[in-house]
C-alpha positions in Angstrom: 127.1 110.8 53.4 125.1 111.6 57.0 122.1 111.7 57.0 120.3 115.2 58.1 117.6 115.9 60.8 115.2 115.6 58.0 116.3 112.3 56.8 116.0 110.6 60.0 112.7 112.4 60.4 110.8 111.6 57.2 111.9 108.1 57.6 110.2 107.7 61.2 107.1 109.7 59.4 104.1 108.0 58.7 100.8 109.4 56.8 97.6 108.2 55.1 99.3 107.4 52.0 102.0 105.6 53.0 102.6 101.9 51.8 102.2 100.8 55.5 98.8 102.1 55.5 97.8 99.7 52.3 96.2 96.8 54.8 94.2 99.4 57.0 90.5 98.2 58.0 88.5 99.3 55.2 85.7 100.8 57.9 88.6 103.1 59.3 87.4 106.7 58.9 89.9 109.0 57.1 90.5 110.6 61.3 91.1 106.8 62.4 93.7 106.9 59.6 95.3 109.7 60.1 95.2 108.9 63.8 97.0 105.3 63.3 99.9 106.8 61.0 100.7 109.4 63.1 100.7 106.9 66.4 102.8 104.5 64.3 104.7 107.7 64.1 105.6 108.6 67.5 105.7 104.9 68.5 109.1 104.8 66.2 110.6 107.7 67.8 109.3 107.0 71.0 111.6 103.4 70.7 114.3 104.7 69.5 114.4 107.1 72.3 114.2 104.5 75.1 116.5 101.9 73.2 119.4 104.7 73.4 118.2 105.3 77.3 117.9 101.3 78.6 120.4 100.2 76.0 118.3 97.7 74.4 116.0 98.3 71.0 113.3 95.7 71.9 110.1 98.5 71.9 111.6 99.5 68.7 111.6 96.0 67.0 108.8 94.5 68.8 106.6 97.4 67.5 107.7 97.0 63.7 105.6 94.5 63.7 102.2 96.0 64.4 103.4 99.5 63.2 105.4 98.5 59.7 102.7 96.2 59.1 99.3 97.1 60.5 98.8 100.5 62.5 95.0 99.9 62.4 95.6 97.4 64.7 98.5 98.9 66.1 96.0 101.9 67.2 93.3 99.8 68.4 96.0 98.0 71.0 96.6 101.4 71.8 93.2 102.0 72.9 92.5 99.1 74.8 95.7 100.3 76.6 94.2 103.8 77.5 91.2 101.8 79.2 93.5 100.9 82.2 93.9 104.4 83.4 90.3 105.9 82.6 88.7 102.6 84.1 90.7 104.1 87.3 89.9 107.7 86.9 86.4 107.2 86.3 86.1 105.2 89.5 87.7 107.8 91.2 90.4 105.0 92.6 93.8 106.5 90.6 94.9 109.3 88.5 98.2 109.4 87.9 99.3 107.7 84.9 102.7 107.3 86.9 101.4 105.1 89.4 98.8 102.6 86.7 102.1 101.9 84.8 104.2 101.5 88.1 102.1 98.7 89.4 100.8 97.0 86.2 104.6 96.6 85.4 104.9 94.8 88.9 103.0 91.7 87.4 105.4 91.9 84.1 108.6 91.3 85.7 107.1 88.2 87.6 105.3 86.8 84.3 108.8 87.5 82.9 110.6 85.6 85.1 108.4 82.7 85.7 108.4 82.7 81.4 112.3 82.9 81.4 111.9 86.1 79.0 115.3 87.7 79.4 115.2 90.8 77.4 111.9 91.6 79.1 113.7 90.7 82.2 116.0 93.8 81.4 113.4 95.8 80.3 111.5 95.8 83.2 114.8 96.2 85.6 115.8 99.5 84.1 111.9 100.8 84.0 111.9 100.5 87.7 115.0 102.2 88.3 113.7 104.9 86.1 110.7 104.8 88.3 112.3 105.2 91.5 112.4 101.7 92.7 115.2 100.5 94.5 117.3 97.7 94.0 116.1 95.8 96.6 112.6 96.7 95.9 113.0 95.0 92.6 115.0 92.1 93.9 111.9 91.2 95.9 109.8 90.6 93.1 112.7 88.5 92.1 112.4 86.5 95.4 109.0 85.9 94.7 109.0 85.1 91.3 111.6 82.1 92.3 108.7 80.5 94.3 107.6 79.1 91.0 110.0 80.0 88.7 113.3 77.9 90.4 116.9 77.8 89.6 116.2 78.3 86.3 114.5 81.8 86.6 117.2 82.9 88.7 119.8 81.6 86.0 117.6 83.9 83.5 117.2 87.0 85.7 121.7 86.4 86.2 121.8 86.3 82.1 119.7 89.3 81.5 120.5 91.7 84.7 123.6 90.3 86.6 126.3 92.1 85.0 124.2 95.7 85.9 123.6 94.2 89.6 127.1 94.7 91.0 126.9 98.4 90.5 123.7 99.3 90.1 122.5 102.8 90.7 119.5 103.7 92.9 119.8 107.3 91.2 119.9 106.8 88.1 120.8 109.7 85.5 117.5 112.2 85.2 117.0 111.1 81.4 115.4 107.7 82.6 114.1 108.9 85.4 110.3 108.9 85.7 109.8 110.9 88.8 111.5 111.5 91.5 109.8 108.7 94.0 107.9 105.5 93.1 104.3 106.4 92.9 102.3 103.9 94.5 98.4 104.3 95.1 97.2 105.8 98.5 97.6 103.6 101.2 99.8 101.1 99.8 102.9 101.1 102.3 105.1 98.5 103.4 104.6 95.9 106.8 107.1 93.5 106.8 105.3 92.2 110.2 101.7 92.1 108.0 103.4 88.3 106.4 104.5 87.0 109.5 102.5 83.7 111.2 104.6 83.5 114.5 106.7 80.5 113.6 109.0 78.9 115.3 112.4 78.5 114.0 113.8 77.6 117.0 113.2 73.8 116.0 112.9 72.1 112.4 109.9 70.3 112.6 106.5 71.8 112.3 105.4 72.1 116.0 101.4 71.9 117.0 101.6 75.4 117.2 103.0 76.3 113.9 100.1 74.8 112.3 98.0 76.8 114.8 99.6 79.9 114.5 99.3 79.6 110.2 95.8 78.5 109.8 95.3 81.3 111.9 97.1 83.7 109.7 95.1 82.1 106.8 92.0 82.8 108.9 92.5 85.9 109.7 93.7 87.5 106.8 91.9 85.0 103.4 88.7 83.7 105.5 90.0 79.9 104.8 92.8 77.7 104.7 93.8 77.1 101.1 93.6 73.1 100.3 97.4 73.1 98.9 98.7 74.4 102.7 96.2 72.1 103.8 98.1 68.7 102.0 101.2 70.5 102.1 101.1 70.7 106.5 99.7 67.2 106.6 102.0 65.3 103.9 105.7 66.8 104.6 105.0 69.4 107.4 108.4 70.3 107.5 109.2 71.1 103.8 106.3 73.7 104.2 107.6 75.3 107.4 110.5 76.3 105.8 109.0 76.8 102.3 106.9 79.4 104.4 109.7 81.1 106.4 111.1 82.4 103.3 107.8 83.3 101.8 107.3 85.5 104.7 110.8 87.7 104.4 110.5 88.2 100.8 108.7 91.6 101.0 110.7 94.0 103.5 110.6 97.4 101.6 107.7 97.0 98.9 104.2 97.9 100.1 102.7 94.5 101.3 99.7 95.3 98.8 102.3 94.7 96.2 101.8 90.4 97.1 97.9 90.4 96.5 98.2 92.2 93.2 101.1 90.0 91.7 99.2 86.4 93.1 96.2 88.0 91.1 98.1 88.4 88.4 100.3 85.3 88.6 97.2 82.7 88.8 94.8 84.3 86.4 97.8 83.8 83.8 97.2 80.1 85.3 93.6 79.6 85.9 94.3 78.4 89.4 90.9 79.0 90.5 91.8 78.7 94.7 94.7 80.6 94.3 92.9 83.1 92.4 90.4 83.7 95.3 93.1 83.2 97.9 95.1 86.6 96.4 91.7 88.2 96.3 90.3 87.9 99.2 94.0 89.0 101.1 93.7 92.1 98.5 90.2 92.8 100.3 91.5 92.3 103.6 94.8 94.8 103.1 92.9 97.4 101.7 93.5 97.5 97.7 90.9 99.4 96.3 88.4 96.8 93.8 89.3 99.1 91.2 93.1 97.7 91.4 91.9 93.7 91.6 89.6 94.2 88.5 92.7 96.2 87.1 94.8 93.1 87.9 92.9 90.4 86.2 92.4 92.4 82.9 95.8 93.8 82.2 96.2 89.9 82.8 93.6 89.2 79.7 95.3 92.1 78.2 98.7 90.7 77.9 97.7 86.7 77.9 94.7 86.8 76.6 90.9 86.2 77.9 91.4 81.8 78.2 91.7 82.5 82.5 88.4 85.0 82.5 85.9 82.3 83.4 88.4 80.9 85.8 88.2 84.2 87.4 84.5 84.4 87.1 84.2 80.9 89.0 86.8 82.1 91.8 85.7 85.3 92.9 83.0 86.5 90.8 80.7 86.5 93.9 83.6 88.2 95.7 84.0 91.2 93.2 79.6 91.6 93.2 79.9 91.9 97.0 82.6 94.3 97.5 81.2 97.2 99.1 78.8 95.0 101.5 79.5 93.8 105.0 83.5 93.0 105.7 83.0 89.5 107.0 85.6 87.7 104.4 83.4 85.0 102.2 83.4 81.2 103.4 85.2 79.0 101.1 85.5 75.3 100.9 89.2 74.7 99.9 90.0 71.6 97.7 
């Protein structure tokens, strides 16, 4: 026998009395209660709805967990989520909703990648495209990611997206789309030229004025030469050169602003303290808002927990207290 409307809907429902409520925090008030089982609630329809439009269940099954279990908890994550968009609206720096889950996802399909995390992989593919992203927008956060991830997160981003790739849409049907346009904060905008050093790829080796021409770059646009470009130019000069003439054609079509918030992200995952400062310095100098770089390193803590925070602290806590003072970048010895 089918089951009815009503069937399906009384087995999604949740309320105060139901066994999955058994193992709520005793301190909850009977509102926080009733506020957790009906989020628990629309969190089951929610995944089923997006499992039928991305073709994957993984929201669905992932949030059992909390949700079947423990919505107290379930609800507090929730909250902790919210603060990501009010920290922004209250600073007057962003308020659409659109554009905070736009570029915190930018930092997921990296971590994804780099963590060899297929289905999230996937996920994050088909939120983009719902998003308004491109395909080649998305493959440049694939070009970056293989910096560090290698042939291996290639192989993973091939087993989770390749299949999709040959004909993937740019206009996807309007029941995953989010938007008509990717919403990306004021001033962000793309500047292929902004990565560029000048090199000269004319020759293989690292000419004199290679070197020149990127601790200039690094001058100009960080305020110091980082100390693994540093042993990198002076051990195998050449390797580098080349290492950095891809690194500078990855982004063609995605806002250059898009770099400084994934390094962020990417090295306060690792507690690389000089990369860490590096990204945020080049934020400063392209013009993301403090708001976003503080918005970074938490959604960071957020998602792998608060280890890297004093790493952060140590890198560019002086950085983040002097924001708003003169522009002259910060000095910085590099290791």
């Amino acid at each position: 026998m089918d089951a009815t409307s009503a069937d399906i809907a009384d087995a999604f429902r949740l309320d105060v009395d139901s066994p999955e409520m058994d193992h709520v925090d005793a301190d909850f008030t009977p509102a926080e209660r009733a506020e957790a089982a009906e989020l628990a609630t629309r969190r089951r329809a929610y995944g089923l709805s997006r499992g039928l439009d991305r073709g994957h269940f993984y929201q669905l099954t992932a949030d059992s967990i909390v949700f079947d279990h423990r919505p107290d908890f379930g609800l507090r994550t929730r909250q902790g989520l919210e603060t990501f968009i009010h920290r922004l609206r209250s600073t007057d720096t962003e308020d659409s909703r659109d554009t905070e889950m736009l570029v915190e996802s930018l930092g997921h399909l990296v971590m994804y990648v780099r963590d060899g995390w297929e289905t999230g992989i996937y996920n994050e593919f088909r939120h983009f495209q719902g998003r308004g992203l491109t395909k080649q927008q998305i493959l440049e956060l694939v070009m970056y990611a293989n910096l560090s991830a290698g042939i291996r997160g290639l192989k993973q981003v091939y087993n989770a997206v390749g299949s999709h790739l040959v004909d993937w849409s740019d206009t996807p049907p309007s029941r995953i789309r989010i938007g008509q346009a990717a919403a990306w904060p004021a001033g962000w905008e793309p500047d292929p030229a902004a990565f560029k050093a000048g090199l000269d790829l004319s020759v293989t080796p690292m000419t004199d004025g290679d070197r020149d021409r990127i601790e200039t770059w690094y001058l100009r646009n960080v305020g110091f030469v980082p100390g693994s470009v540093t042993f990198a130019m002076t051990y195998h000069p050449e390797f580098y050169k080349w290492h950095r003439a891809r690194w500078e054609i990855i982004f063609q079509t995605l806002p250059k602003q898009v770099l400084p918030y994934v390094m962020i992200r990417e090295h306060a995952a690792t507690g690389f303290e000089e990369g860490i400062r590096e990204a945020v310095l080049l934020a400063k100098h392209w013009g993301v808002a403090k708001e976003w770089v503080v918005h970074a390193v938490m959604v960071n803590a957020y998602f792998t927990g608060f280890d890297q925070l004093a790493a952060v602290n140590r890198a560019v806590g002086d950085v983040l207290a002097e924001w708003d003072g003169p522009p002259a970048l910060p000095e910085h010895e590099s290791g």
